[in-house]
C-alpha positions in Angstrom: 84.7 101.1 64.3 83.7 98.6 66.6 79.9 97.7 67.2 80.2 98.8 71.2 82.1 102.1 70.2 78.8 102.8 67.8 76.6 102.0 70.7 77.4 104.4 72.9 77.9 107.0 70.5 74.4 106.7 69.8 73.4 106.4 73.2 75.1 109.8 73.9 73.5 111.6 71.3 70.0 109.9 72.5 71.0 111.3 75.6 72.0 114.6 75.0 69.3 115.5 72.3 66.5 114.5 75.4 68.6 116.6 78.0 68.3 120.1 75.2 64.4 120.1 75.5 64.7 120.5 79.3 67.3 123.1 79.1 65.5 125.3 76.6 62.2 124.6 78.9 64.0 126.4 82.1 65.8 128.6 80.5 62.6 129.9 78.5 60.8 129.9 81.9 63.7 131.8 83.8 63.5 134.2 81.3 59.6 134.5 81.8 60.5 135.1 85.6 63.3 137.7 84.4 60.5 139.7 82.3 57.9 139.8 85.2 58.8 142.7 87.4 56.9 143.4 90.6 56.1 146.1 93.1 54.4 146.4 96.3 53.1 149.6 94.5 49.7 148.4 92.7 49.5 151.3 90.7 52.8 150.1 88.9 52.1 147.4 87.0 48.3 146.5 87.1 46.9 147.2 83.5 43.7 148.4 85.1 45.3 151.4 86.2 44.6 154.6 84.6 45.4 158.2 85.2 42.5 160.6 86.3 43.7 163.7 86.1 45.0 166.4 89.0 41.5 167.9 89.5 40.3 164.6 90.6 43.4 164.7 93.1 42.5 168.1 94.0 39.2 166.7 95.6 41.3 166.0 98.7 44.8 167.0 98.1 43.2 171.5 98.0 46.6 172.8 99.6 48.8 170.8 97.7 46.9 171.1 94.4 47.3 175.2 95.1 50.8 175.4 95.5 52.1 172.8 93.4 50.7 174.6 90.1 52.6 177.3 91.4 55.9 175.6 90.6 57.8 175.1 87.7 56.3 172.0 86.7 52.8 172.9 87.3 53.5 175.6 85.1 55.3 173.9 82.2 52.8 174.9 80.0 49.9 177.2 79.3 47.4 178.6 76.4 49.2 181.9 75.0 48.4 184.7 77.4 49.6 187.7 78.8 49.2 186.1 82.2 51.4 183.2 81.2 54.0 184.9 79.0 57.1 185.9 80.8 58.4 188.0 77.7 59.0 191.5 77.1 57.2 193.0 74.3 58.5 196.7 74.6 60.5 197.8 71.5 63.6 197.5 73.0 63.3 194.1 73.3 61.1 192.5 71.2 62.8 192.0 67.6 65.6 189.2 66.6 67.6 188.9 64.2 68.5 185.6 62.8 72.1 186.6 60.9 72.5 183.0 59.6 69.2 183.1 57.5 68.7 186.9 57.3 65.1 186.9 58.7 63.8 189.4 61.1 60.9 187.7 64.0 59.1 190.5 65.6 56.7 189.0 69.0 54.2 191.2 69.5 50.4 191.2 70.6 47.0 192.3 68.8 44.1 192.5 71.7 44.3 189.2 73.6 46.0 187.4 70.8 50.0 186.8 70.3 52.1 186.7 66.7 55.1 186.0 65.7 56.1 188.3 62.5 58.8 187.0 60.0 60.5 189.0 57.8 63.2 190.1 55.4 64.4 193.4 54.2 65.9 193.9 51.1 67.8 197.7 51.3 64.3 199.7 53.0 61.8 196.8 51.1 60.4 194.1 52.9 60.8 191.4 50.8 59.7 188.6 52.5 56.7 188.1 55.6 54.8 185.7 57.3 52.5 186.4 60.1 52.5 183.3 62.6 49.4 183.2 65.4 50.5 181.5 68.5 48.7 179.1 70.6 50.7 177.8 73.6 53.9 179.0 75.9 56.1 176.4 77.0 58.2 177.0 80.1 57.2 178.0 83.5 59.1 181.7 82.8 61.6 180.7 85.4 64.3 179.9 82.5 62.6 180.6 79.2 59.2 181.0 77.7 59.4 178.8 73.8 56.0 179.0 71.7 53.9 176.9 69.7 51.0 176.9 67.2 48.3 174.4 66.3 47.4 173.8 62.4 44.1 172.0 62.3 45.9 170.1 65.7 49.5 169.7 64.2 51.9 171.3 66.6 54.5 173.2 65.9 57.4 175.1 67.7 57.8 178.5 66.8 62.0 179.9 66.1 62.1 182.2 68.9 62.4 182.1 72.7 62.6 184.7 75.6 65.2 183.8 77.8 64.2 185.4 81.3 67.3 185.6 83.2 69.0 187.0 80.3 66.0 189.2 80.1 66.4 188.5 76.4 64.5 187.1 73.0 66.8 185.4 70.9 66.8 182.2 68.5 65.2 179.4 70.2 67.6 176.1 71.4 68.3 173.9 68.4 67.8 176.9 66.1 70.7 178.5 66.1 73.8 179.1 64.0 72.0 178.5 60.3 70.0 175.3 62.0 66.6 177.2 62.2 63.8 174.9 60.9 62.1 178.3 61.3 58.1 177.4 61.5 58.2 173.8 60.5 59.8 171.6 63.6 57.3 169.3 64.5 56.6 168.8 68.5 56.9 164.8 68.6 55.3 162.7 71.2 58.8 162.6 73.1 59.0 166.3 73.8 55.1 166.5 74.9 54.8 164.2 77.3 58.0 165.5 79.0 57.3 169.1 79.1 53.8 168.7 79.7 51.1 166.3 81.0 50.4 163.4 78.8 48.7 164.6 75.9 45.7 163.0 73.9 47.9 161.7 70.6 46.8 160.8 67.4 48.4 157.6 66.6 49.9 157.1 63.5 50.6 160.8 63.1 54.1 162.4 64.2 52.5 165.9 65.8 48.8 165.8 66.1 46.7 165.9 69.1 43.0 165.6 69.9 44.2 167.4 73.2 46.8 168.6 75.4 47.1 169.2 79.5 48.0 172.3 81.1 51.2 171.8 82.7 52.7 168.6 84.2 50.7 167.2 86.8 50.5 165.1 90.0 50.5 161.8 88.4 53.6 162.3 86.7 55.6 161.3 89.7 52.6 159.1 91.6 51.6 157.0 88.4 48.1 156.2 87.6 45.6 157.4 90.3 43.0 155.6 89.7 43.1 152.3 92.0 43.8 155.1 94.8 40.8 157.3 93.9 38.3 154.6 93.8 39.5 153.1 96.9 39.5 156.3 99.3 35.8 156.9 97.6 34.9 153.2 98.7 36.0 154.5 102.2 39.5 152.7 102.5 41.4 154.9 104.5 44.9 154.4 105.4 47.1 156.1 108.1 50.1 157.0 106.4 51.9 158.2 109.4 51.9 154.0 110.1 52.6 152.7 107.2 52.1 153.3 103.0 49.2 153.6 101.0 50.3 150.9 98.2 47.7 152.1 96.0 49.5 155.1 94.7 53.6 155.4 94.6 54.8 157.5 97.0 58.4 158.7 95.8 59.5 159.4 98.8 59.2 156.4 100.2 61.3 154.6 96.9 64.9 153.6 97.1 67.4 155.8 95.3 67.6 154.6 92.4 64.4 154.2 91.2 63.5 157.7 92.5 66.2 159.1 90.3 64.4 157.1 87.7 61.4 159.2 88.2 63.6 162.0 87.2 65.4 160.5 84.3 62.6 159.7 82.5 62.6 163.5 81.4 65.8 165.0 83.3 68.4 162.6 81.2 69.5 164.6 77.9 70.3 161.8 75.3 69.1 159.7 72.4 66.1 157.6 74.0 65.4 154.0 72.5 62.1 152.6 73.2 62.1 148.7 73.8 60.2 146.3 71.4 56.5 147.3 71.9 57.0 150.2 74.2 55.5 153.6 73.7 56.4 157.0 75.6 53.3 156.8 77.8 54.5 153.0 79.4 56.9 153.9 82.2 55.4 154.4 85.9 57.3 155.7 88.6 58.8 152.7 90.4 59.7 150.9 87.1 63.3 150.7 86.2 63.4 152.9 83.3 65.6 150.1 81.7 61.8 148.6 81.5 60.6 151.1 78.8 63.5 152.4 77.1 67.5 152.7 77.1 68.7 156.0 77.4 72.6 157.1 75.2 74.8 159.5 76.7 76.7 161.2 74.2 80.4 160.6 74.5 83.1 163.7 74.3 86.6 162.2 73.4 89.0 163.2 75.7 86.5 164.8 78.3 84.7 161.3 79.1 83.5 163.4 82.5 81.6 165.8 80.6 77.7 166.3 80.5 74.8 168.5 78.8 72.9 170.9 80.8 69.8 168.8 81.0 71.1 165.9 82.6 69.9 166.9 85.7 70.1 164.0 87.5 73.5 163.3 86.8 75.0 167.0 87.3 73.1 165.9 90.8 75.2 162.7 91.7 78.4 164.3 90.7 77.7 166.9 93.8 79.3 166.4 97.3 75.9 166.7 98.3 75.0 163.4 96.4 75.0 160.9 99.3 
């Protein structure tokens, strides 16, 4: 091989070995650029936001505070009362009959206080019980009314739910047909903070709680409030009728997609993935839920159309009405 032929070999290699350097270097800082999402929503992204609570909101939003707990979402959830049950308790109603496991649950009341009774008969003998107190009702009652207990702060979801426009108790969802977990399924991060307001959780732990809200509130779909609190108590006072107050997301005024995101974040009935270093508490409306976690649709061969109940949002854009 002749001496030139080596030389520029070399000189190639020299070449192309400074050139990599540089590539990495802009492709490391595109990729910074990529993982920097902005809004013109302050509340989205700024780590100094925090969430305050709907009573602070109620303060100046009265009217809207009054009816909104009135809907289905302000009354997602509730301490175990006979205000907030929807149930029937007469006799006629109030016994099921789980015919997979061959255990009897009878709901019933003592004073102000609501139990669940498990049991089995053997012939006339009662061969096995457990008496179950319950803490909290789940479900505003327009659907259902499902039930959970507190041990020492571990929640639990209790086997049976009353099913309102059925008018009917019966085993709850995902415990039917001999897959009754019957008082041991565990009520995981994921489930709380969709059903209800985020909750005060115990990290580490798969079901405890130093507290929980009382229904889903306000901030749920405006994100943290706190930037817009502090700034209408400083006296900064915008005219929304001109214009947005970008200190607190105002779904309305979001583009499609990202206010469908607002809904999907609970309304999407699949396998949820968090991404690397997320938790359940990270997405804000006017993310991309992308940003926080990858939803999977399960897949029904030969009926690639199909959906499950709960996948609200895309039941929604499969209507006419979807424009």
């Amino acid at each position: 091989m002749g001496s030139r032929l080596i030389k520029s070999i070399l000189l190639l290699a020299m070449l192309a070995g400074l050139s990599l350097p540089g590539f990495f270097c802009t492709t490391q800082k595109a990729a910074e650029t990529e993982e920097q999402p902005s809004s013109p929503w302050r509340n989205v992204y700024d780590s100094a936001a925090h969430y305050v609570g709907m009573q602070a909101c109620r303060g100046c939003h009265d009217e809207v505070y009054k009816t909104f707990i009135q809907t289905g979402m302000g009354q997602s959830f509730g301490v175990a009362t006979k205000e907030k049950s929807a149930a029937d308790f007469s006799p006629a109603h109030a016994l099921v009959y789980d015919t997979a496991l061959d255990y009897y649950y009878k709901p019933y009341w003592s004073h102000d206080s609501f139990y669940i009774m498990e049991y089995r008969l053997l012939g006339q003998d009662t061969v096995h019980r457990r008496v179950q107190k319950v803490d909290y009702v789940i479900g505003s009652g327009q659907h259902t009314n499902s039930h959970i207990f507190s041990s020492n702060g571990y929640l639990y979801q209790a086997p049976i739910t009353f099913y309102t426009q059925k008018h009917k108790w019966d085993m709850a969802p995902g415990f039917e047909k001999g897959t009754s977990s019957r008082f041991s399924r565990l009520i995981q991060l994921e489930c709380m903070s969709c059903h209800n307001g985020y909750p005060d959780f115990v990290a580490g732990s798969e079901n405890k709680y130093n507290g929980i809200q009382r229904g889903i509130d306000c901030e749920r779909c405006h994100g943290p409030g706190s930037m817009h609190v502090q700034e209408k108590m400083a006296g900064t006072i915008i005219d929304t009728s001109k214009g947005p107050d970008y200190s607190i997301v105002n779904p309305r005024r979001l583009p499609t997609e990202l206010q469908n995101n607002v809904c999907q974040r609970c309304h999407l009935q699949g396998i949820a993935v968090l991404n690397d270093g997320k938790t359940f508490y990270d997405f804000h409306p006017g993310m991309k839920l992308s940003e926080v976690m990858n939803v999977f649709m399960p897949q029904y061969e030969g009926a690639q159309d199909k959906m499950i109940m709960a996948s609200h949002v895309e039941r929604m854009k499969k209507s006419d009405c979807y424009v």
